[in-house]
C-alpha positions in Angstrom: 100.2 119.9 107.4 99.1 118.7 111.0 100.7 115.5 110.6 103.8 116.7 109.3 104.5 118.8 112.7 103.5 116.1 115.0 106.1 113.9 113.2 108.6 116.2 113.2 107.9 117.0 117.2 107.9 113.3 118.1 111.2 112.2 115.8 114.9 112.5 116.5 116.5 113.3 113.1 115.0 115.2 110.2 115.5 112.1 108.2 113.5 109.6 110.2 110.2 108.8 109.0 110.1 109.8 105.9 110.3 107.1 103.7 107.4 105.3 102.5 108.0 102.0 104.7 106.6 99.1 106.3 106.4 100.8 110.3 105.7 104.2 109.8 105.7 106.9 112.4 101.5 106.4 113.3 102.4 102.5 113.5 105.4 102.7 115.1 103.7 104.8 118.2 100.7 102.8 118.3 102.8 99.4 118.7 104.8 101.4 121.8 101.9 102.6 123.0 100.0 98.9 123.5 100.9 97.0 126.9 103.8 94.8 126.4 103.3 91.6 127.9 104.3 89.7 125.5 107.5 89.5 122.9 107.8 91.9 120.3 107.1 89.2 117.9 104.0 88.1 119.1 102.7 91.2 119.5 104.1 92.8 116.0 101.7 89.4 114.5 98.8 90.3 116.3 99.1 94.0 115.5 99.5 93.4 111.4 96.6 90.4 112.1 94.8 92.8 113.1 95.3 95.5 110.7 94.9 91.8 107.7 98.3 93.0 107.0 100.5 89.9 108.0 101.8 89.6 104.1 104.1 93.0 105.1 104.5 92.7 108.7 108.3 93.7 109.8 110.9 92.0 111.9 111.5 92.5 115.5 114.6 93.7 115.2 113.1 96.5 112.5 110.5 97.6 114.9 113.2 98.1 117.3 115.3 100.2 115.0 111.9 102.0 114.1 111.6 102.4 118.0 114.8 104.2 118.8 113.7 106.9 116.4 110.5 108.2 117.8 110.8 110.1 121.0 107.9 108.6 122.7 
């Protein structure tokens, strides 16, 4: 699967990403991607506004572990 092999180019362990959870790889490297001039909380609302998915929007402190596991 295409997905599959641009996940496993872009992430550090085997075992990262992939568990059904609530940053996945595609949201995890569209969040990096986005200017950061603002905290990560601020941004991590408007993101999951955005998305009308604030009910399962993550911590800071879980995006930044999500973070340190994609090589972007």
């Amino acid at each position: 699967m295409k997905n599959s092999l641009i996940i496993d180019a872009f992430r550090f362990k085997d075992t990262d990403f992939t568990r059904n959870r609530k940053l996945p790889f595609w949201k995890t490297t569209v969040l990096i991607l986005r200017s950061w001039k603002t905290s990560i909380h601020s941004k991590l609302t408007k993101f999951f506004y955005d998305l009308n998915l604030l009910d399962v929007m993550p911590t800071a402190s879980a995006f930044c572990q999500a973070r340190k596991k994609n090589k972007t």
